[in-house]
C-alpha positions in Angstrom: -4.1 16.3 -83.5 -8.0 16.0 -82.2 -10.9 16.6 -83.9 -12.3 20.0 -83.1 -15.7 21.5 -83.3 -16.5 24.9 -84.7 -15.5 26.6 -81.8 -12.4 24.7 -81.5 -13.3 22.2 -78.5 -11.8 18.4 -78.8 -15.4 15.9 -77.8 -14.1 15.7 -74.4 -13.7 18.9 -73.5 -16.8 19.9 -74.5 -18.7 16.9 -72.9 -16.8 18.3 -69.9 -17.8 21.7 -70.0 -22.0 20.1 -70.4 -24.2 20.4 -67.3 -24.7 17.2 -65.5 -28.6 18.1 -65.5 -28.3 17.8 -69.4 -29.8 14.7 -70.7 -26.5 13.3 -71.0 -26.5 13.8 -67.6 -25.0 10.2 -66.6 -22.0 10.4 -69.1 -21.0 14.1 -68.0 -20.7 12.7 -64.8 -19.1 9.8 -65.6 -16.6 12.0 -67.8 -16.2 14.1 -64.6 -15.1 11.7 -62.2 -13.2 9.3 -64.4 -9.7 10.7 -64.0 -8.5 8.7 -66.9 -10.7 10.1 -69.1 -9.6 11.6 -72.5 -10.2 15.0 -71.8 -8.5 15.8 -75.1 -10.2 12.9 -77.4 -12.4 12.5 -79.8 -15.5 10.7 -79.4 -13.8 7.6 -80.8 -11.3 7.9 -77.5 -14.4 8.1 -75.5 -16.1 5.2 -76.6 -13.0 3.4 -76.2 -12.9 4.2 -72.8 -16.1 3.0 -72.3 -15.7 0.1 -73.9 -12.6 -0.5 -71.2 -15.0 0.5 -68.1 -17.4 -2.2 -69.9 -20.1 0.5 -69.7 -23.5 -0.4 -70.9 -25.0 0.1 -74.2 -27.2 3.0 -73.0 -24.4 5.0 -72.3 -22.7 4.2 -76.1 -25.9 5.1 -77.5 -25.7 8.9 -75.6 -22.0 8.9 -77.4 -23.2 9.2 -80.6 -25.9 11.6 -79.6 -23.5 13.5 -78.3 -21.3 13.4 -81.2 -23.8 14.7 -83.0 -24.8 17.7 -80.7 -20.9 18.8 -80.1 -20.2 19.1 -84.1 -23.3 21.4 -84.8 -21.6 23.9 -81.7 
């Protein structure tokens, strides 16, 4: 089973759910139009999907940022 935060959202729903004007702005919409991405993961799946779409260290850097703002929700 995924990780869940407080309010019971896996990481990638709830990167999902963040506006794309947000200043994770280019991974929300990279979430959003990736249909193989893991909707259901944890931030661990995520940054394995980047790592297979050999996206740029910028956008592993905003993972853990992330990471950190979805488990204080």
């Amino acid at each position: 089973m995924s990780q869940t935060n407080e309010q019971g959202e896996t990481f990638g729903e709830w990167l999902l759910a963040q506006k794309a004007d947000c200043r994770m702005a280019d991974l929300v919409n990279a979430a959003k139009g990736d249909r193989m991405f893991p909707r259901r993961g944890s931030p661990d799946d995520v940054r394995k999907r980047l790592n297979e779409m050999q996206a740029d260290g910028d956008m592993r850097a905003v993972v853990d940022e992330a990471e950190t703002d979805w488990l204080s929700y």
